[in-house]
NUDO-199463 format. One record per residue: chain; x, y, z of N, C-alpha, C in turn; residue in one letter; residue number from 1. Coordinates in nm, 3 decimals. Example, Ala and Ser with C-alpha at 12.3 -4.5 7.8 and 13.67 -1.06 7.14 Angstrom:
BEGIN
PT   kette       npx       npy       npz      capx      capy      capz       cpx       cpy       cpz   rest    nr
PT       A     1.319    -0.569     0.780     1.230    -0.450     0.780     1.320    -0.330     0.780      a     1
PT       A     1.285    -0.225     0.708     1.367    -0.106     0.714     1.290     0.003     0.787      s     2
END
This chain:
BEGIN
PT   kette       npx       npy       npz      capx      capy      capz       cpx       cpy       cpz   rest    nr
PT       A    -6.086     1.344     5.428    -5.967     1.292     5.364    -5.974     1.308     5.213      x     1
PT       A    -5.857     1.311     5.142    -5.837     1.339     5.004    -5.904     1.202     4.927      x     2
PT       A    -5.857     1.206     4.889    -5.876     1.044     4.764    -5.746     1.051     4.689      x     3
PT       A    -5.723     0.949     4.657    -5.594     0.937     4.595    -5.581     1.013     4.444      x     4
PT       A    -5.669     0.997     4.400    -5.701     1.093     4.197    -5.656     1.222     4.251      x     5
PT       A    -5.668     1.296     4.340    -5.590     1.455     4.365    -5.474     1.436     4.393      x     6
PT       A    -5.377     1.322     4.440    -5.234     1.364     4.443    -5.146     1.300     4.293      x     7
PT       A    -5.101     1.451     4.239    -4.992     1.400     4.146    -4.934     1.332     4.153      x     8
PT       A    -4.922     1.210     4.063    -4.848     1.081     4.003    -4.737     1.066     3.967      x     9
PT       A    -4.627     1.058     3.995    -4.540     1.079     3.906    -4.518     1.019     3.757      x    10
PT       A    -4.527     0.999     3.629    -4.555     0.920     3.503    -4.457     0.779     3.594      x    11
PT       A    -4.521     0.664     3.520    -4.506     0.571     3.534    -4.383     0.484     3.436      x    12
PT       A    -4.251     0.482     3.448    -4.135     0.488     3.364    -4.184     0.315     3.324      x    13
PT       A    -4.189     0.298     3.215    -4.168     0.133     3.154    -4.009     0.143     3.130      x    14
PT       A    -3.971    -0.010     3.200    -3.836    -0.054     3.169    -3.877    -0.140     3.099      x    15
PT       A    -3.809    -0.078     2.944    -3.801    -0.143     2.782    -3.643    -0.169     2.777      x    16
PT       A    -3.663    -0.244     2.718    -3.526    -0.240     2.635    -3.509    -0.227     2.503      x    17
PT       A    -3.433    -0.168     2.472    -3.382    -0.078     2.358    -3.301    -0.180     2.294      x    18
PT       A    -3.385    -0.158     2.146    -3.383    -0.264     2.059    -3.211    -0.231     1.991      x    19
PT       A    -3.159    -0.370     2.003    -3.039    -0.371     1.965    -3.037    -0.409     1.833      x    20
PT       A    -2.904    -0.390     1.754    -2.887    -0.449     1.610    -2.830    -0.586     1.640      x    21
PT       A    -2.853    -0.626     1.540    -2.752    -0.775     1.580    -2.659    -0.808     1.576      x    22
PT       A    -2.571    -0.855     1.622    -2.444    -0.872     1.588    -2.374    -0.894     1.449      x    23
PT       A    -2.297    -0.799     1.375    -2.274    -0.889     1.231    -2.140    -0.903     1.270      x    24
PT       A    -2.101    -0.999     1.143    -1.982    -1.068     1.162    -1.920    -1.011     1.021      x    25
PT       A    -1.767    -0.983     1.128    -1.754    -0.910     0.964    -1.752    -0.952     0.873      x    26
PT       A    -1.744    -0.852     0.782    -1.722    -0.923     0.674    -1.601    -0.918     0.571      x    27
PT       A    -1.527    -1.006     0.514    -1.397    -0.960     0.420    -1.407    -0.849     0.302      x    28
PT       A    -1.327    -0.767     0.312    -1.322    -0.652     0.201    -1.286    -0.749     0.064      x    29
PT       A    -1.364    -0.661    -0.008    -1.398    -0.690    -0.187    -1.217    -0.631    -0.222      x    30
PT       A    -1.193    -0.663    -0.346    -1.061    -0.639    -0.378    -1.054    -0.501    -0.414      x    31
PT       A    -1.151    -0.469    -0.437    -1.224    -0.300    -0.484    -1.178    -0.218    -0.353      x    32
PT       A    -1.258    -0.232    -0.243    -1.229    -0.157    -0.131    -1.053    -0.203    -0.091      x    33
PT       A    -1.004    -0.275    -0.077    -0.860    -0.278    -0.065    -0.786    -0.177    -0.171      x    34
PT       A    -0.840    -0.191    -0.293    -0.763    -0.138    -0.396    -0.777     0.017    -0.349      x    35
PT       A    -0.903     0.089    -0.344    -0.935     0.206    -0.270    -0.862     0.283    -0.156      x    36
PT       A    -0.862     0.166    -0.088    -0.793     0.204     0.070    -0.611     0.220     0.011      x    37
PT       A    -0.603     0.175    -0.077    -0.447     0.170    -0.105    -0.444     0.323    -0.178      x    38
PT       A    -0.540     0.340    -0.253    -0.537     0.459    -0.352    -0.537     0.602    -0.270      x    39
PT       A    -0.647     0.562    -0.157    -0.642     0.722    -0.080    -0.518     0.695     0.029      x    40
PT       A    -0.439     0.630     0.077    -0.317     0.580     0.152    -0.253     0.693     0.063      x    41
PT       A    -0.235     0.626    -0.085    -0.120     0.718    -0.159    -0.141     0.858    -0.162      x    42
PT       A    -0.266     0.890    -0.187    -0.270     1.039    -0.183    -0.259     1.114    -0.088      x    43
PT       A    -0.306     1.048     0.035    -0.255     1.103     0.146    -0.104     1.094     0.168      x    44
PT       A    -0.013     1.003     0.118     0.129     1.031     0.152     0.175     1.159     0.056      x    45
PT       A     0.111     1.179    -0.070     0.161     1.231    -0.184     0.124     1.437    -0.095      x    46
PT       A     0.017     1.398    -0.018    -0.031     1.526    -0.004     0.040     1.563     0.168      x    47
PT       A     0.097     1.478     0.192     0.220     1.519     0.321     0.346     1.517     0.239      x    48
PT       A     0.361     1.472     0.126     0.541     1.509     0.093     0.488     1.674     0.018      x    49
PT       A     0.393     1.680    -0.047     0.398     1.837    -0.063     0.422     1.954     0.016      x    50
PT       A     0.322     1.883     0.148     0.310     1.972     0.253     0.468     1.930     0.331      x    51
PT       A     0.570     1.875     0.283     0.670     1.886     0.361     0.766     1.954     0.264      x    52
PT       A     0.729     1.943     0.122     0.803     2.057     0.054     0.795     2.213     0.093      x    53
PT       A     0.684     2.215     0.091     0.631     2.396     0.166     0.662     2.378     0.247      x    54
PT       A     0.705     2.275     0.348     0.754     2.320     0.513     0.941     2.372     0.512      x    55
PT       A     0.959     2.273     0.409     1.141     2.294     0.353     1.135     2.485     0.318      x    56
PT       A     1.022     2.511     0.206     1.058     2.597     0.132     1.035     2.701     0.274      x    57
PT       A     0.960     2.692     0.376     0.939     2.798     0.417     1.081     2.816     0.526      x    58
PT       A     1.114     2.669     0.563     1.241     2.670     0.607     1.382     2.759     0.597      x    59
PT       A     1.362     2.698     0.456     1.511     2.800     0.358     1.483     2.966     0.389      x    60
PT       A     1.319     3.006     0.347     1.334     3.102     0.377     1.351     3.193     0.508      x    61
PT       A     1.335     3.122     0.613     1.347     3.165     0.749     1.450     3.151     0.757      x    62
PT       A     1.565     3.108     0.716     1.735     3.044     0.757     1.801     3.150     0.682      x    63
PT       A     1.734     3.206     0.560     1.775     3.296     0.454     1.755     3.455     0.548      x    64
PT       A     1.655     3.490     0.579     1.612     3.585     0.667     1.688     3.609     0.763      x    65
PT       A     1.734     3.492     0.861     1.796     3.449     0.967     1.957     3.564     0.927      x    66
PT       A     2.012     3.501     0.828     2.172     3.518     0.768     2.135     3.632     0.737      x    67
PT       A     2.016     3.716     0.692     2.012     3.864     0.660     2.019     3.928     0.740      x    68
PT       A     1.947     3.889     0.872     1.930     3.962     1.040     2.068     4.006     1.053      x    69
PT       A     2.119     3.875     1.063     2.250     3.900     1.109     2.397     3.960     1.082      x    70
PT       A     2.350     3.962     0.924     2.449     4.066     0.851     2.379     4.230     0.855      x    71
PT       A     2.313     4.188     0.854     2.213     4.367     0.889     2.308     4.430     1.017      x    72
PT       A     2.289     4.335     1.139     2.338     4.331     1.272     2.435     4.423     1.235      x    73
PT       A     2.568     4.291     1.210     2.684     4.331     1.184     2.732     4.487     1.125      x    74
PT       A     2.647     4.520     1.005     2.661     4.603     0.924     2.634     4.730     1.000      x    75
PT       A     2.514     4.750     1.116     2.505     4.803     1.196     2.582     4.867     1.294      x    76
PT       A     2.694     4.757     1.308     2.736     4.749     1.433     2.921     4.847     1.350      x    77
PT       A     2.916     4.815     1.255     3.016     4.895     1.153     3.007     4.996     1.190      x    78
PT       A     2.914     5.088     1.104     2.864     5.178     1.122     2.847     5.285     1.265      x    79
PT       A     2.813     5.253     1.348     2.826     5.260     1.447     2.969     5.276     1.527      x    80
PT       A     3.011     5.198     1.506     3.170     5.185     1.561     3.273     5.319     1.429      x    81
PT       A     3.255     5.351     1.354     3.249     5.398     1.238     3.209     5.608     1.314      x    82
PT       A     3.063     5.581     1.308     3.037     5.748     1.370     3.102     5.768     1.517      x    83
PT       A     3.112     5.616     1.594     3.229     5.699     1.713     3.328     5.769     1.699      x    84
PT       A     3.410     5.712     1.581     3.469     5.736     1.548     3.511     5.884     1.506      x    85
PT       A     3.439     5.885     1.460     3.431     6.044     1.414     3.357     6.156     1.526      x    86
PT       A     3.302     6.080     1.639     3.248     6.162     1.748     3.388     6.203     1.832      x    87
PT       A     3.516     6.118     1.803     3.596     6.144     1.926     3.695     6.226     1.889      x    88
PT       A     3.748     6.328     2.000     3.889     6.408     1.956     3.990     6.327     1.888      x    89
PT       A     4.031     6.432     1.771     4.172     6.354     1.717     4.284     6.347     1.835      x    90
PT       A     4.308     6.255     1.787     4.463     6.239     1.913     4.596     6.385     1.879      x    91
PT       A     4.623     6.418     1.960     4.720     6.548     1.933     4.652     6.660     2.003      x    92
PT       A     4.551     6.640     2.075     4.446     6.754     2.089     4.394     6.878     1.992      x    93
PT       A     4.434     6.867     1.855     4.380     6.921     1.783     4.205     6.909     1.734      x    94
PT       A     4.121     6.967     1.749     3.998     6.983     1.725     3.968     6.904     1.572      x    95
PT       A     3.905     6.847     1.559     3.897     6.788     1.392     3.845     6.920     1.303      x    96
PT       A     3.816     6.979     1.178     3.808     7.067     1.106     3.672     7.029     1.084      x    97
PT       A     3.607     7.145     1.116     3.435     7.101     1.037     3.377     7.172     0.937      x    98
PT       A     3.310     7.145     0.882     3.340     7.210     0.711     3.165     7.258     0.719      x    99
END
């Protein structure tokens, strides 16, 4: 028979407990940290109305673009209606004159 020292052990786990902090109680903010918390509040609003100016400006320019598309379109569509024009027999059956 074996002896027990030849069969692997598995390590032996200690149940510790894991040292906690203690409870603190809060504590009231200094007039300093209020004053602070108010100061980066503002800059953070100051630094979303900028970023909503650049959102306007980029606005205008997409709405501006927009009204160019669409007169482009149009201008297109002139044109076009324009060389049919000139693709089709004159009325009278006369041939148009090509120079």
């Amino acid at each position: 028979m074996r002896e027990d020292r030849d069969i692997p052990r598995p390590p032996v786990r200690e149940d510790r407990e894991i040292p906690r902090s203690p409870m603190r109680e809060p504590r009231p903010q200094t007039p300093m940290a209020v004053q602070q918390a108010i100061e980066e509040v503002n800059q953070i609003i100051d630094t979303l109305r900028g970023t909503l100016d650049d959102m306007e400006a980029v606005l205008e320019t997409l709405e501006l673009a927009e009204r160019q598309k669409i007169a482009d379109e149009q201008e297109i569509d002139t044109l076009r209606r324009g060389l049919r024009q000139l693709h089709r027999p004159r009325e009278g059956g006369q041939p148009s004159p090509r120079h």
